[in-house]
Each structure stands twice: as structure tokens, then as C-alpha cells.
C-alpha positions in Angstrom: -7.3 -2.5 17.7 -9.5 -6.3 17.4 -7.5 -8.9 17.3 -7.9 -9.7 13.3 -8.1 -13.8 14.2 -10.6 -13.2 16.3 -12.4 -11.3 13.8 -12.4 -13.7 11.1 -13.8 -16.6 13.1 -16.6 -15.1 14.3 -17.5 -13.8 10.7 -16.8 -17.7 9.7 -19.1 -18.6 12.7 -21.7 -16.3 11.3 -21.4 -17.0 7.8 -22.0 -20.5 8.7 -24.6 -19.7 11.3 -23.2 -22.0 14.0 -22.3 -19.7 17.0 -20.3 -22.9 18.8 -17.0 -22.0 19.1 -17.6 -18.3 18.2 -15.1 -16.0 20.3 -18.0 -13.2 20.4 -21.1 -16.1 21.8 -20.9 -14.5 25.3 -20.5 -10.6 24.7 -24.5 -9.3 24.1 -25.4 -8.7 21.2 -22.3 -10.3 19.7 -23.1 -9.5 16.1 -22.5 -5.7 17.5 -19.0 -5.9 18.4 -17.9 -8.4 15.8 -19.3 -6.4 13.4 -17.9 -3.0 15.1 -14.2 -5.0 15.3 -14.8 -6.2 11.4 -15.4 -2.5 10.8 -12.2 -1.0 12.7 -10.0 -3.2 10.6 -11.6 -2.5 7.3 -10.6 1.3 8.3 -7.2 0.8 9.3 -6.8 -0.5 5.5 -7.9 2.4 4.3 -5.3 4.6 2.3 -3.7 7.5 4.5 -0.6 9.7 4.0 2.6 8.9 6.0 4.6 10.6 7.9 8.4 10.8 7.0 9.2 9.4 10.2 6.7 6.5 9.0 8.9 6.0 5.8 11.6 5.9 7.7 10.2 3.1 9.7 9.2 1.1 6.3 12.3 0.8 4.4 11.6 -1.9 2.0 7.5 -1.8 1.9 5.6 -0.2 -0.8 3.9 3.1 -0.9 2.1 5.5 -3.5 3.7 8.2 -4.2 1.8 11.6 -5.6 3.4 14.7 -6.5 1.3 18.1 -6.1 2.1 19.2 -9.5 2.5 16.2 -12.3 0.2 13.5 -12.1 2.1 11.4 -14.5 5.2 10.9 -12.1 2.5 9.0 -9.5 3.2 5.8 -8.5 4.0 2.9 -6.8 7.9 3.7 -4.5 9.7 1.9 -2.6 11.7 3.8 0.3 15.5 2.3 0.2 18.1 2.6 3.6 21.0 4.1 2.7 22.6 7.0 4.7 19.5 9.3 3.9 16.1 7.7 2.9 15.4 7.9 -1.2 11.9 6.5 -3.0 12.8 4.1 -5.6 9.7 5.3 -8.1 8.3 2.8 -10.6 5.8 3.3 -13.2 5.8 5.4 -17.0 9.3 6.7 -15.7 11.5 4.8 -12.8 13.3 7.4 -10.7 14.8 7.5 -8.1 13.8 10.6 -5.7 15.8 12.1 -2.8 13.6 11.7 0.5 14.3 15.0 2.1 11.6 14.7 5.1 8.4 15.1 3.5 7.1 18.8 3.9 3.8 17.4 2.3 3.6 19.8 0.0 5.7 18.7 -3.2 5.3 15.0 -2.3 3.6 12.8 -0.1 3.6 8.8 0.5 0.1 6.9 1.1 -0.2 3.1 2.7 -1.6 2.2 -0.2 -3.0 3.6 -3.6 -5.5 6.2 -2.8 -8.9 6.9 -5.0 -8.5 10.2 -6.9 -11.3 11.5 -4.2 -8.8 10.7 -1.7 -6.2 12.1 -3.0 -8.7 15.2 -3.8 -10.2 15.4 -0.7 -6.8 15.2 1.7 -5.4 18.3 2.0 -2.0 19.5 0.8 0.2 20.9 4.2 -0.3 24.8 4.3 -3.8 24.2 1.9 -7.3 24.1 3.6 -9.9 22.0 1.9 -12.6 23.4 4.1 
């Protein structure tokens, strides 16, 4: 993955049109790969489901929550320790939802909030969208 500091100079350095100091100045054609690196990082942002074993690893940070089958209990969560992991849910309704590993197919967690295409367009485990 670019190195995200490295990134945002050059694109200052462009901005500003004044390539001295720019970390990309020596690779040909620089605006390429900065703009190839800027583009890479912009994706990783993008919305994704998690694995549980990625919830697990994120106790404390939030993630969207969508349920298969009711809308209105989507949300913003926040996975809690504890001797199993639970999702602290918070919107309409606060819950608090037991974290069995996610089979993807009740529940999922994203990195972030998803569009309703993404949500749309990911498929469910077991469902093919194809």
C-alpha cells in the first residue's frame, strides 16, 4: 500500500505546481504513480464487509451494521470485549446484539456506512448476485 504522506505531498506539490521537493520528481511520468498511489488509498476507504475475525480485532472502533431482513435496525455498532464479542447498536432503537461469528447471512459489519448500491450489490453468504 503508498505510503499516505507521501501521497499528500506530491498532490500539495501538484496542486501548487512546484515539483521541488516532490517525493514522485524522479519516477517518469510522476503524475502516473502519484496519481495511481492517490487512487489505491481512495479504495482502501471504500466501505467493505468484515470478517468476524476482523471485529474481533476492532473492539472499540465503529462499524455499520445491516441486518438481511429489517432495515430499520441498521446502524452505526460498536463491537465491545467481554468474554464473547457483542455490537453495541445505536440508532431508532439501541441494542445490544450477541456477536455469534458472523455467518453473513442474518448480519454483517461494514468499515464504514455503505451506499444502498453497496449494500445491494454485495452479496449475502450462500446468495449469488450474478
Amino acid at each position: 500500500m503508498p505510503d499516505r504522506e507521501k501521497v499528500i505531498r506530491g498532490l500539495e506539490r501538484c496542486a501548487g505546481i512546484d515539483c521541488t521537493g516532490c517525493p514522485y520528481q524522479r519516477i517518469s511520468p510522476c503524475q502516473n504513480k502519484l496519481v495511481a498511489d492517490a487512487l489505491a488509498l481512495l479504495k482502501e476507504q471504500e466501505a467493505r464487509v468484515m470478517t468476524f475475525e476482523e471485529i474481533k480485532d476492532n473492539i472499540g472502533v465503529p462499524v455499520w451494521v445491516e441486518y438481511a431482513d429489517d432495515e430499520n435496525w441498521n446502524g452505526y455498532g460498536v463491537p465491545t470485549a467481554g468474554n464473547e464479542v457483542y455490537i453495541m447498536i445505536f440508532g431508532v432503537n439501541a441494542h445490544c446484539m450477541h456477536n455469534a461469528p458472523s455467518d453473513n447471512v442474518k448480519w454483517r459489519c461494514w468499515t464504514s456506512r455503505p451506499t444502498p448500491e453497496q449494500m445491494r450489490d454485495t452479496p449475502w453468504e450462500g446468495e449469488d448476485n450474478g
